[in-house]
C-alpha positions in Angstrom: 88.6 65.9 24.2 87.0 69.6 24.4 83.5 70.4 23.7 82.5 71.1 20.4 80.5 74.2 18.2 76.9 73.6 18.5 76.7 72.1 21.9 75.5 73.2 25.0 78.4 74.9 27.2 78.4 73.8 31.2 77.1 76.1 33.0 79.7 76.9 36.0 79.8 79.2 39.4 83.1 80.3 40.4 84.8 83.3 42.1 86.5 86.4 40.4 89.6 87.9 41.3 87.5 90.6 43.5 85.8 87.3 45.6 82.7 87.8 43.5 80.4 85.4 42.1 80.4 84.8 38.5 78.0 82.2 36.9 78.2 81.8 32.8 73.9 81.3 33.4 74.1 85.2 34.3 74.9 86.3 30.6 71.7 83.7 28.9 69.4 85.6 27.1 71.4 89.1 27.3 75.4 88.5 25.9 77.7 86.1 24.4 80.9 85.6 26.5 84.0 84.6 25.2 85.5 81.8 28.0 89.5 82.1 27.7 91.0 79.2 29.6 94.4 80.0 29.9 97.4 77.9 32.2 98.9 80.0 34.8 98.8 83.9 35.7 102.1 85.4 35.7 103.6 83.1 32.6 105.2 84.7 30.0 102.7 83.6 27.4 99.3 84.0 29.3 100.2 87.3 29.9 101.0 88.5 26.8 97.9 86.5 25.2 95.7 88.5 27.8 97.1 92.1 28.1 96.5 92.0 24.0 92.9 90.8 24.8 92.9 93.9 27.2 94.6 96.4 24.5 91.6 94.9 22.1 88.8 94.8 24.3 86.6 97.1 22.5 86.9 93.9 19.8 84.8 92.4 22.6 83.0 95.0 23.9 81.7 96.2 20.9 80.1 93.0 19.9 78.3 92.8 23.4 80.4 90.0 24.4 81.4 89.5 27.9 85.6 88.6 28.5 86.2 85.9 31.2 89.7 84.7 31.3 89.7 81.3 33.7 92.5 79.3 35.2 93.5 76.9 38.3 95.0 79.8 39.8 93.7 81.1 43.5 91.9 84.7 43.4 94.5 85.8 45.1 96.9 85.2 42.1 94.5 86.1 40.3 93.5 89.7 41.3 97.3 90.6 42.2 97.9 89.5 38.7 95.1 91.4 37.2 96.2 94.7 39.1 99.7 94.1 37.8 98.5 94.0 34.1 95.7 96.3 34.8 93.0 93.6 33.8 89.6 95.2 33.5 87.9 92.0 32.9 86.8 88.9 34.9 89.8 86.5 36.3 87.7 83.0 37.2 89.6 80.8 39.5 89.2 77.5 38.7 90.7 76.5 41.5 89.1 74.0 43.8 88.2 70.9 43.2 91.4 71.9 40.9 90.2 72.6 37.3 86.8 71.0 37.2 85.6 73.3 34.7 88.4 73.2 32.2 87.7 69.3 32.7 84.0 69.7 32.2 85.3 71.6 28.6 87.5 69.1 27.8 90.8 71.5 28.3 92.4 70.9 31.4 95.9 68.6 31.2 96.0 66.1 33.8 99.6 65.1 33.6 100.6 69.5 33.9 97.6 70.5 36.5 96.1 73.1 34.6 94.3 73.7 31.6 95.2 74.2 28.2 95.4 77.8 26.2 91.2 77.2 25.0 89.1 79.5 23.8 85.1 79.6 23.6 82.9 81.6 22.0 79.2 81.1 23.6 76.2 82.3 22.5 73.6 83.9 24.9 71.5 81.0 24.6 74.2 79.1 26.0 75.7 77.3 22.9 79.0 77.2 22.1 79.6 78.9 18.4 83.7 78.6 18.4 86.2 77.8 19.8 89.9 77.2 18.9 92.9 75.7 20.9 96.5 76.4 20.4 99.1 73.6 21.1 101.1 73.8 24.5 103.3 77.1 24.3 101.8 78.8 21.5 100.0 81.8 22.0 96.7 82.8 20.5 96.6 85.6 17.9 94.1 88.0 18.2 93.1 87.1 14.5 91.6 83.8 16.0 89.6 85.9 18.3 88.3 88.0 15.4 87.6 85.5 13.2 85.5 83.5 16.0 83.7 86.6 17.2 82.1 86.6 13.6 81.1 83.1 13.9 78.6 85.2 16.9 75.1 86.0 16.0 74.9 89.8 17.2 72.7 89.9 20.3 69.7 92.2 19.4 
């Protein structure tokens, strides 16, 4: 069952697509992040969702919160599908031990491998404020993303 609004989001340390470090503890007490689990780079539907999240990042940027898409994929896959789509965000492997974050949300799907399409919105104390989940194969609108981007305090 995934986490819900109101609670405190795990904290996490994995690698980007660039071999870097990225720890959701960085952003407390400066941004909100928006946590996009999503199943596999290079599938029809994950790539759509995120090169609209890349076409409406200023919907993100603008609000001071921080875009980290995640999935089981290496950051290998990862960073030669980010150059493909020309991802200017963070790609989070959640790749070894396989999917332990999207497990700690709640998300991944143990009989497929790999996580869920999951979204979370999380405050820069740390506290998750939305989040919304689409069933297997249905993408999620950028409408969801605006509408849970409101539920965000703006970080002053």
């Amino acid at each position: 069952m995934a986490l819900e609004n109101d609670t405190q989001a795990p904290d996490f340390k994995l690698i980007n697509q660039f071999g870097e470090s990225v720890q959701l503890s960085q952003y407390r007490g400066t941004k909100s992040v928006a946590l996009v689990f999503f199943p596999l780079a290079f599938s029809g539907i994950c790539s759509g969702e995120l090169c609209e999240l890349r076409d409406n990042l200023a919907l993100f940027e603008d609000g001071g919160v921080e875009l980290i898409g995640i999935s089981v994929d290496s950051r290998h896959a990862l960073r030669a599908f980010g150059e493909q789509e020309k991802y200017t965000f963070d790609l989070v492997a959640d790749f070894w031990p396989h999917g332990a974050v999207a497990k700690e949300y709640g998300v991944f799907l143990e009989e497929k491998g790999f996580a869920n399409r999951a979204t979370f919105l999380i405050d820069p104390s740390g506290i998750i404020r939305a989040s919304f989940i689409t069933a297997p194969g249905e993408a999620r609108s950028i409408d969801s993303y605006r509408a849970a981007l409101g539920q965000l305090a703006p970080v002053v």
